[in-house]
N, C-alpha and C positions, 0 to 999 in steps of 0.2 A: 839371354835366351831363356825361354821358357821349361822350369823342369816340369816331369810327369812320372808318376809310378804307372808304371805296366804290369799287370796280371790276367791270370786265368782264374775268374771265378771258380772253376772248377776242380782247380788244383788243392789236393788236399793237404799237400805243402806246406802249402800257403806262399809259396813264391812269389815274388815281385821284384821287378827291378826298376832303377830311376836312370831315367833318358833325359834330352834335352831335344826340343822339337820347338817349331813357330807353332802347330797345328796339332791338333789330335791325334789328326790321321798320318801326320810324318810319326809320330810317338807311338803310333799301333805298329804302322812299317818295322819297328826296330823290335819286337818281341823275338826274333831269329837270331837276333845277335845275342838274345839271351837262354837260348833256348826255352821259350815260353811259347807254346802249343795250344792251339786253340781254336775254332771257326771265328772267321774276321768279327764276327757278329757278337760274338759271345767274352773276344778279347776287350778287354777295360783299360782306360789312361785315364788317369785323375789327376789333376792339378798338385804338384809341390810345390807351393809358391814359396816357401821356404831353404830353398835350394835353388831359384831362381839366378840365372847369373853365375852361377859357381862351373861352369862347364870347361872350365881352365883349369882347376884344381886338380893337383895329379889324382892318381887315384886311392891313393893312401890315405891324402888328404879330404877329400870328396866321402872313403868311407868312415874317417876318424868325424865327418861332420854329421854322419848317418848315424852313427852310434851315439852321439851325443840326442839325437833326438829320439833313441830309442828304437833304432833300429836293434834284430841282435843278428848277429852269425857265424856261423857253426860250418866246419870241412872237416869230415870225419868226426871222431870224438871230441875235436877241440875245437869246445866251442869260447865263443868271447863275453866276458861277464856282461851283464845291463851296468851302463855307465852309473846310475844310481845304485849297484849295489855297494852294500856297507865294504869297504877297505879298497876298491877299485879307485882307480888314479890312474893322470895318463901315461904313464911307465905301462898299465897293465896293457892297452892298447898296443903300446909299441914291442911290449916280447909277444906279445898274440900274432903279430903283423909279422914278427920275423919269424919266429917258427910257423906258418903258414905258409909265407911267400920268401923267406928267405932274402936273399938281395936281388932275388927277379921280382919284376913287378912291379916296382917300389915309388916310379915313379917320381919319385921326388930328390933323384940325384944325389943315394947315397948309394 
């Protein structure tokens, strides 16, 4: 399936999240599940072709593949290094991943 980042130009955040849609307009539909606010008009889906097909991927997994492309993200003060910074490995991912979500969420049946 088709991935898509979704945002609000607007947002000073800079929030976005990645969906998977046949269509644009299925990919604009799903900004509520992110909570991404917006006039229909003014919300944005651009193409991830790079995350194409990954819509099976728990969610752990699906963000440990967002980070690596440089995604970054932060809940509360703890935020997760950039995969390229100097001394980061993927240990560092996975105690960010459990002190965040702990063994909820995890997705990946541990």
């Amino acid at each position: 399936m088709k991935a898509w980042i979704i945002s609000n130009p607007w947002d000073d955040e800079g929030r976005q999240a990645l969906t998977f849609a046949d269509t644009r307009n299925e990919a604009k539909s799903h900004a509520g599940w992110f909570d991404i606010e917006c006039d229909w008009i003014d919300l944005r889906a651009i193409r991830a072709k790079t995350f194409d097909d990954m819509e099976n991927l728990s969610e752990k997994e699906l963000m440990r593949m967002q980070w690596h492309e440089d995604w970054w993200f932060e809940y509360g003060n703890d935020r997760l290094p950039h995969f390229d910074e100097e001394g980061v490995i993927e240990q560092t991912f996975d105690d960010w991943w459990s002190r965040t979500y702990g063994n909820e969420g995890s997705g990946d049946g541990q």
